[in-house]
mmCIF file of the N, C-alpha and C atoms, coordinates in Angstrom:
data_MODEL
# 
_entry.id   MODEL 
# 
loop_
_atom_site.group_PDB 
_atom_site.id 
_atom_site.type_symbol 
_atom_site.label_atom_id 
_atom_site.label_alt_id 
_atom_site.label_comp_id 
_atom_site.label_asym_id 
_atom_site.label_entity_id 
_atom_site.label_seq_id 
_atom_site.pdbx_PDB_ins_code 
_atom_site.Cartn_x 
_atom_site.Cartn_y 
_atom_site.Cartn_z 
_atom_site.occupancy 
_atom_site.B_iso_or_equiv 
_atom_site.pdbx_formal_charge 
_atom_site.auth_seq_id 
_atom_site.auth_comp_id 
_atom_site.auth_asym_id 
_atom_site.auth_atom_id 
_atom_site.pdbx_PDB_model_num 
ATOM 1   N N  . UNK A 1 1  ? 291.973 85.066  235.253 1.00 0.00 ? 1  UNK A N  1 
ATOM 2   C CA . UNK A 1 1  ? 292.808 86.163  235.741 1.00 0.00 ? 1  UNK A CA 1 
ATOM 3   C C  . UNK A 1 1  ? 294.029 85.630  236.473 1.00 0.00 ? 1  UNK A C  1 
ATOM 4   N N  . UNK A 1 2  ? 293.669 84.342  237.192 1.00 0.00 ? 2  UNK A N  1 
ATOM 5   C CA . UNK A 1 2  ? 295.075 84.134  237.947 1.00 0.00 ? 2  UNK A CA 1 
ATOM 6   C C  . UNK A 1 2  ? 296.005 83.605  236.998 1.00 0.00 ? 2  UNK A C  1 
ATOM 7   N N  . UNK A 1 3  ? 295.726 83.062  235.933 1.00 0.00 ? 3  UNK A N  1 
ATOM 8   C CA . UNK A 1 3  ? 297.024 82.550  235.258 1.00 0.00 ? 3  UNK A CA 1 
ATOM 9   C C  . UNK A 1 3  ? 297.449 83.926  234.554 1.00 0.00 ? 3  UNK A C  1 
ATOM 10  N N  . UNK A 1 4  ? 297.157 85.030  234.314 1.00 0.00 ? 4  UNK A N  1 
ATOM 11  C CA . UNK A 1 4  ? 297.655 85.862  233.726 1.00 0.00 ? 4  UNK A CA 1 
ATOM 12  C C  . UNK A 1 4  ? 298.946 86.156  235.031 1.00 0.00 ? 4  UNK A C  1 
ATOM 13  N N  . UNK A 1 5  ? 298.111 86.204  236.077 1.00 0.00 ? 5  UNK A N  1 
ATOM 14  C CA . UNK A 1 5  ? 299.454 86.919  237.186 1.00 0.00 ? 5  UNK A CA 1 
ATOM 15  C C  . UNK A 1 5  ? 300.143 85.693  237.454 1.00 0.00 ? 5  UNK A C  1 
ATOM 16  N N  . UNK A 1 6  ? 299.905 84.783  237.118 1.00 0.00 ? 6  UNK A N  1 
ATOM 17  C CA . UNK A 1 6  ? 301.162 83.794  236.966 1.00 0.00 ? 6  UNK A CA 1 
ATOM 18  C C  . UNK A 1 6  ? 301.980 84.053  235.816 1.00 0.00 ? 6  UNK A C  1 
ATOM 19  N N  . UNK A 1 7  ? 301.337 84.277  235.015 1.00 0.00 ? 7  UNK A N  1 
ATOM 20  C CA . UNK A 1 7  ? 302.636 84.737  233.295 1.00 0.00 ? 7  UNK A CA 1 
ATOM 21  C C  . UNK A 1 7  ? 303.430 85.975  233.723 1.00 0.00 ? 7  UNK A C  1 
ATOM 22  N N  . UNK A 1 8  ? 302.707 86.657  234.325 1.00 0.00 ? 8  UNK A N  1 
ATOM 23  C CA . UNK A 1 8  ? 303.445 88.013  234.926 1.00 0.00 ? 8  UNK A CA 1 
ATOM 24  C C  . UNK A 1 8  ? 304.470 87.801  235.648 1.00 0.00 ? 8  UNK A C  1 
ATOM 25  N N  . UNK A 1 9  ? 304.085 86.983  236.903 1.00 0.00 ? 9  UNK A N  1 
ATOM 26  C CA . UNK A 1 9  ? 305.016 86.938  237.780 1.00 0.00 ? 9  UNK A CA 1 
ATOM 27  C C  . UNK A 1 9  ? 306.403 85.842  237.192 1.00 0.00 ? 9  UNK A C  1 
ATOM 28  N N  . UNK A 1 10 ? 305.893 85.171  236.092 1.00 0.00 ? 10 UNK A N  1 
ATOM 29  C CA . UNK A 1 10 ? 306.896 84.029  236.282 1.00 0.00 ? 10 UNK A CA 1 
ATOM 30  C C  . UNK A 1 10 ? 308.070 84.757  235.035 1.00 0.00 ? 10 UNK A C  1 
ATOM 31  N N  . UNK A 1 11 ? 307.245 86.131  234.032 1.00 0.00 ? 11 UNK A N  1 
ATOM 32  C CA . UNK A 1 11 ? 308.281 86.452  233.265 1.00 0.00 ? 11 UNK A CA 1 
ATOM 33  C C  . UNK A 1 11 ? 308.971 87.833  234.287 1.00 0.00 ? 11 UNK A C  1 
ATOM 34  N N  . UNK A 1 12 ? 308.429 88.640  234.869 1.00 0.00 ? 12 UNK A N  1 
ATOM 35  C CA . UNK A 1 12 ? 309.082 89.295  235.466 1.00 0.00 ? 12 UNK A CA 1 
ATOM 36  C C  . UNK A 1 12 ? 310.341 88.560  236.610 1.00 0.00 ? 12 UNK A C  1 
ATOM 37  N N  . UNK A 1 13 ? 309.921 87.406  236.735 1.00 0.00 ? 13 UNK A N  1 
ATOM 38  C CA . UNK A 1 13 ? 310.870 86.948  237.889 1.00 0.00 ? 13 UNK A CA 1 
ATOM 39  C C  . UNK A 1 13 ? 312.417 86.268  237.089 1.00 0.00 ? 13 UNK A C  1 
ATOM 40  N N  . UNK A 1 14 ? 311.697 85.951  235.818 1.00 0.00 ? 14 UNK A N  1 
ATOM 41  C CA . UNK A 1 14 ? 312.660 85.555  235.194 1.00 0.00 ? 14 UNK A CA 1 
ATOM 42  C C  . UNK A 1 14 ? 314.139 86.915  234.716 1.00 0.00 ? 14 UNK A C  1 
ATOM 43  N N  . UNK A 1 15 ? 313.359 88.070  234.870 1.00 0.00 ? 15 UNK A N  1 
ATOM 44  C CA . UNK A 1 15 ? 313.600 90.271  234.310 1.00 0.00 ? 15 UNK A CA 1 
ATOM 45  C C  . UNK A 1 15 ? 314.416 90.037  233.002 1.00 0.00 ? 15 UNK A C  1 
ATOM 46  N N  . UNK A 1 16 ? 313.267 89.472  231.973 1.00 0.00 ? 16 UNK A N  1 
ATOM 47  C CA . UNK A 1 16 ? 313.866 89.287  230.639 1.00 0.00 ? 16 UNK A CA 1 
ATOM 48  C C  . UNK A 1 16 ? 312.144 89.173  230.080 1.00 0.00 ? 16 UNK A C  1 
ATOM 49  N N  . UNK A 1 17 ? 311.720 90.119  229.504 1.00 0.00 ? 17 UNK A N  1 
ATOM 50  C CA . UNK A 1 17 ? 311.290 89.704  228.489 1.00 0.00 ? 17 UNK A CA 1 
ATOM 51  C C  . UNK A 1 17 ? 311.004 89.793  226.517 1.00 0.00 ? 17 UNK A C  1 
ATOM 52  N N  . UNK A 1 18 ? 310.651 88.743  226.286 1.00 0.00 ? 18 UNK A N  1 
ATOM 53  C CA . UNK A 1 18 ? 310.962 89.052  224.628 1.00 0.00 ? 18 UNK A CA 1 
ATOM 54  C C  . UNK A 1 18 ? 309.705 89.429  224.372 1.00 0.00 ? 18 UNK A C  1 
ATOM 55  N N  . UNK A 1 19 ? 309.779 90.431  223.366 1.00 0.00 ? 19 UNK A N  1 
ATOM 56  C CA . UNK A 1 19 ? 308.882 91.294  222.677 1.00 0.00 ? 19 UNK A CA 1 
ATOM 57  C C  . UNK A 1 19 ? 308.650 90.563  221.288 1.00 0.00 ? 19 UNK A C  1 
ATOM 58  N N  . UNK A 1 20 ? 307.232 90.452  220.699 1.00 0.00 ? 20 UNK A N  1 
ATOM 59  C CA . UNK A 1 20 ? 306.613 89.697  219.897 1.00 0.00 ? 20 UNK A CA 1 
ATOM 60  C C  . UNK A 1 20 ? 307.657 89.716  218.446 1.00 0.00 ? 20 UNK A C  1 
ATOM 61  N N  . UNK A 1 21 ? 308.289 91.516  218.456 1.00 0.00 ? 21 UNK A N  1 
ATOM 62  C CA . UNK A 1 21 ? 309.190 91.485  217.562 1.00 0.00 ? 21 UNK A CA 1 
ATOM 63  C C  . UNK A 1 21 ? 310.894 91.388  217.652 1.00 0.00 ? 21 UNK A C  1 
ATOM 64  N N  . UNK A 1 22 ? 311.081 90.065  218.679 1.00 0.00 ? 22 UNK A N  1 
ATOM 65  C CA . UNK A 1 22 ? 312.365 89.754  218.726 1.00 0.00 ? 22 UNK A CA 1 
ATOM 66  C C  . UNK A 1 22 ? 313.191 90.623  219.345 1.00 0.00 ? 22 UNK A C  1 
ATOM 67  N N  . UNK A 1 23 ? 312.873 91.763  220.004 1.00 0.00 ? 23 UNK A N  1 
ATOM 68  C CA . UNK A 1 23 ? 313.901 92.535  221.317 1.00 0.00 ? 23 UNK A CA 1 
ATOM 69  C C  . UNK A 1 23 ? 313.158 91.803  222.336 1.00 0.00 ? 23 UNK A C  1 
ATOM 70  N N  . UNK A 1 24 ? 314.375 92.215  222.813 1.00 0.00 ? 24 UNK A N  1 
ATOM 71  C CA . UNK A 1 24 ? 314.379 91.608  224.422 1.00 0.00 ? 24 UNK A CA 1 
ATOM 72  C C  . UNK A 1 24 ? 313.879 93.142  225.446 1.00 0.00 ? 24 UNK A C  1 
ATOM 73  N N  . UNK A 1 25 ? 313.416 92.659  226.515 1.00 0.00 ? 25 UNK A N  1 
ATOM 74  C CA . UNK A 1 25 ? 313.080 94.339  227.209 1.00 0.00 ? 25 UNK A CA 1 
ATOM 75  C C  . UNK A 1 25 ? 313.953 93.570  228.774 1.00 0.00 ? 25 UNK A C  1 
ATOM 76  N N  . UNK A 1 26 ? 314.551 94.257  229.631 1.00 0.00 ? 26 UNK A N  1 
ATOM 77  C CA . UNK A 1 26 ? 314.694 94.056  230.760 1.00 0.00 ? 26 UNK A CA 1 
ATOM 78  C C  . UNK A 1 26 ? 314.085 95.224  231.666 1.00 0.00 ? 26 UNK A C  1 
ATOM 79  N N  . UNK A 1 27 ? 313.373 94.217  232.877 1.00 0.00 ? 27 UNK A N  1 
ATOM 80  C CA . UNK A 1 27 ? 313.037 94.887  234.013 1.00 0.00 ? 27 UNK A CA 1 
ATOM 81  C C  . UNK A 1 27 ? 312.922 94.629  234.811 1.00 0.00 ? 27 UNK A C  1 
ATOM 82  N N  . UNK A 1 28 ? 313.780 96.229  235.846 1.00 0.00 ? 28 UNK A N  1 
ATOM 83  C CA . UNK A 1 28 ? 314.093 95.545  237.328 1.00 0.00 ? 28 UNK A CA 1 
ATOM 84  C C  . UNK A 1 28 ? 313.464 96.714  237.988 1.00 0.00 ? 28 UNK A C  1 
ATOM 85  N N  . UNK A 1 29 ? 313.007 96.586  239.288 1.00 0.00 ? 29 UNK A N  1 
ATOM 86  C CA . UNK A 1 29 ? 312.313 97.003  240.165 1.00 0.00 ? 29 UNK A CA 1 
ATOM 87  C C  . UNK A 1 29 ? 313.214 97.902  241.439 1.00 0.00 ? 29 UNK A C  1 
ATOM 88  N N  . UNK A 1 30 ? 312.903 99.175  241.693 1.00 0.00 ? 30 UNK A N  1 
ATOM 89  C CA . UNK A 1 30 ? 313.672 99.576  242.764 1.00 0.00 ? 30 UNK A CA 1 
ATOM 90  C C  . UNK A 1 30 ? 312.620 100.288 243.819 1.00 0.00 ? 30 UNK A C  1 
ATOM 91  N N  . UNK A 1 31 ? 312.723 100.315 244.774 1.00 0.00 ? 31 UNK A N  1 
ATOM 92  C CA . UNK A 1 31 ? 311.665 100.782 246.352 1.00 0.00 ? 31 UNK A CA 1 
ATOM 93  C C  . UNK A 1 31 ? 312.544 101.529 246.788 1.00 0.00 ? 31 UNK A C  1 
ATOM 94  N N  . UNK A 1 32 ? 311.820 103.038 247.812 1.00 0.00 ? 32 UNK A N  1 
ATOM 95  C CA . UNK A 1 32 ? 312.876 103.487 247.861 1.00 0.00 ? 32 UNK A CA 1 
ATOM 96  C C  . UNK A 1 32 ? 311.662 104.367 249.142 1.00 0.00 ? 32 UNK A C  1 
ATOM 97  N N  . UNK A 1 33 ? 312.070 104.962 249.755 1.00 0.00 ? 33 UNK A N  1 
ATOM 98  C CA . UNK A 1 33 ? 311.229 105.695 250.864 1.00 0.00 ? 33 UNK A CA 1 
ATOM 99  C C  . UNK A 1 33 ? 311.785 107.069 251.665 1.00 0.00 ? 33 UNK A C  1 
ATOM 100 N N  . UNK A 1 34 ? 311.274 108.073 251.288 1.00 0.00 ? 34 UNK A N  1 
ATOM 101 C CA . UNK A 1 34 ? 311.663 109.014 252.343 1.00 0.00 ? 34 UNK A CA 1 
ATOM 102 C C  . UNK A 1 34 ? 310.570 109.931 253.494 1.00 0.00 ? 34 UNK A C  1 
ATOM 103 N N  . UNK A 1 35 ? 310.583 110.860 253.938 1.00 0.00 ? 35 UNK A N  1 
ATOM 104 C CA . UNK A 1 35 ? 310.158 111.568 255.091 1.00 0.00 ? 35 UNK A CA 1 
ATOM 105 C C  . UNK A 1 35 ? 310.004 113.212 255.054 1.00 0.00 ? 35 UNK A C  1 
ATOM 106 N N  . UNK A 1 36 ? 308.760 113.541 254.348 1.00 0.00 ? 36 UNK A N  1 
ATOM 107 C CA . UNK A 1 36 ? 308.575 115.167 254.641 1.00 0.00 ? 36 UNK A CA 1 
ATOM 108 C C  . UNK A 1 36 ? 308.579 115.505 255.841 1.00 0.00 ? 36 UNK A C  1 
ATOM 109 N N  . UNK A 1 37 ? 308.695 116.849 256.118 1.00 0.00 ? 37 UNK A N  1 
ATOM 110 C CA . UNK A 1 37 ? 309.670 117.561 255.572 1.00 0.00 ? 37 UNK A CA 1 
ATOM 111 C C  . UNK A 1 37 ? 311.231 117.307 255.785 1.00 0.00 ? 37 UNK A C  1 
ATOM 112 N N  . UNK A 1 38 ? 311.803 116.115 256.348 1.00 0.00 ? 38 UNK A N  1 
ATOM 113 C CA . UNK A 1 38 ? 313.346 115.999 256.744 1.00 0.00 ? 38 UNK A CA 1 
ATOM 114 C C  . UNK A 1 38 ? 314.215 115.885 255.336 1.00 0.00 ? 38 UNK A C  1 
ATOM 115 N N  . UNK A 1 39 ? 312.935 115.148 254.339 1.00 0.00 ? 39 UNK A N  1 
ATOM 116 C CA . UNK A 1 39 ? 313.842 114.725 252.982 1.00 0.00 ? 39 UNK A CA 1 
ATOM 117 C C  . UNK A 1 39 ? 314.184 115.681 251.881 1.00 0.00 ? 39 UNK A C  1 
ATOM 118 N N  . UNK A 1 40 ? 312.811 116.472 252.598 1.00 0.00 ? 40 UNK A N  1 
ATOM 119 C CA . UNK A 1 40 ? 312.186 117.125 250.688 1.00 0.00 ? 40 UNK A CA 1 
ATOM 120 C C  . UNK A 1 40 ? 311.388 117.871 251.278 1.00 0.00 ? 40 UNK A C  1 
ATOM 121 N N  . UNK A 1 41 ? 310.975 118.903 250.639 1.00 0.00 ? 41 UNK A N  1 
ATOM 122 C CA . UNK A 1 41 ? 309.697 120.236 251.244 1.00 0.00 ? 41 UNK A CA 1 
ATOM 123 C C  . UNK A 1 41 ? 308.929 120.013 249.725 1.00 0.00 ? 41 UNK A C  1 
ATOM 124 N N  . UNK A 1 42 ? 309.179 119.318 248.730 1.00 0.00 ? 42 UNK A N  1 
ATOM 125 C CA . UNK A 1 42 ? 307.849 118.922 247.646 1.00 0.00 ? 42 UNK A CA 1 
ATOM 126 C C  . UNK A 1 42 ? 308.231 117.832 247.465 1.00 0.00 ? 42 UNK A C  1 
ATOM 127 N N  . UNK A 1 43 ? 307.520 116.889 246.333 1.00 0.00 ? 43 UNK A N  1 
ATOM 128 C CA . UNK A 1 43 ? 307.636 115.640 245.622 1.00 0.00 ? 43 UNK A CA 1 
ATOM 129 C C  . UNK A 1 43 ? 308.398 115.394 245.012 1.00 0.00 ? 43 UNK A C  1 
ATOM 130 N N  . UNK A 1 44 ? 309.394 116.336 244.103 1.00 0.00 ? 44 UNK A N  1 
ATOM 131 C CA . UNK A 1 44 ? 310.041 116.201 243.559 1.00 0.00 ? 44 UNK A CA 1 
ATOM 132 C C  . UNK A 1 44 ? 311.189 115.990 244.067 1.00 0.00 ? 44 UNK A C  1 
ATOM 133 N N  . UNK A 1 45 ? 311.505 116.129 245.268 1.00 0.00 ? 45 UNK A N  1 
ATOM 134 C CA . UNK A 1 45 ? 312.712 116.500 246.375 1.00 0.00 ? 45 UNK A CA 1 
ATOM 135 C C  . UNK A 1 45 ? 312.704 115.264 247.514 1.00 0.00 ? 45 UNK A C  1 
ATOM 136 N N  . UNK A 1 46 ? 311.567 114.628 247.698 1.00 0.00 ? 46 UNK A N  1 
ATOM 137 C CA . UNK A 1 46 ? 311.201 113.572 248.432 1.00 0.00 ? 46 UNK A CA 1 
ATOM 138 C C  . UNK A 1 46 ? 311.119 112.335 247.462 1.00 0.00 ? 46 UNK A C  1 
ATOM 139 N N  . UNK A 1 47 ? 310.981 112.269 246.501 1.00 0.00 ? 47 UNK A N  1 
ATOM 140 C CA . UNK A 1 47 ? 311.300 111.364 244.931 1.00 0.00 ? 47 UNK A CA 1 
ATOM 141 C C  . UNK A 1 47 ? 312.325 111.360 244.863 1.00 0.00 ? 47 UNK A C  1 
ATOM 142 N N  . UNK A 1 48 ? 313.766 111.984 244.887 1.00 0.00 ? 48 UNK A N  1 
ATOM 143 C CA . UNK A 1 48 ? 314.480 112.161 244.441 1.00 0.00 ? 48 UNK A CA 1 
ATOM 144 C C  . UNK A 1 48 ? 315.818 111.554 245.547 1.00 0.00 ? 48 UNK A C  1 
ATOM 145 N N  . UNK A 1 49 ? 315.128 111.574 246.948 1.00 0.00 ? 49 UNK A N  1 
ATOM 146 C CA . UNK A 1 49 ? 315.597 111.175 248.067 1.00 0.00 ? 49 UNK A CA 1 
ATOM 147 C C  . UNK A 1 49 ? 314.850 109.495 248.206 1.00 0.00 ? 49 UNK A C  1 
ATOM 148 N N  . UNK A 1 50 ? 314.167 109.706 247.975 1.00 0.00 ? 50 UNK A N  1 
ATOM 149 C CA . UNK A 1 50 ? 313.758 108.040 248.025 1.00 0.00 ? 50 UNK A CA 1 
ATOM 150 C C  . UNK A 1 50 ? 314.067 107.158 247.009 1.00 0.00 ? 50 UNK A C  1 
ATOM 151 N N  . UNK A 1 51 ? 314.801 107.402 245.570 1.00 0.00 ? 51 UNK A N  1 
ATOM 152 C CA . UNK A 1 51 ? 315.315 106.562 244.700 1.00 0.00 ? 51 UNK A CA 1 
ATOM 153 C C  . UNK A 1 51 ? 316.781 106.917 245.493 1.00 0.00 ? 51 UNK A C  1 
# 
């Protein structure tokens, strides 16, 4: 199991990876945080404030 989260971590860190059929995929990561009720009065509104 740990070398898998080493393949993970070492292609995500690289945020390129190639797909078995020759595309490439990129991925990047965003965090984001907000505060009921100041942000949003549902999830969708507090989601929307935290991206």
């Amino acid at each position: 199991m740990s070398s898998l989260i080493t393949i993970l971590e070492d292609t995500l860190s690289a945020n390129l990876l190639r797909l078995e059929d020759g595309n490439k995929l990129s991925i990047t990561v965003s965090i984001g945080a907000s505060h009921y009720p100041e942000d949003g009065a549902n999830a969708d509104e507090l989601y929307k404030r935290a991206d």
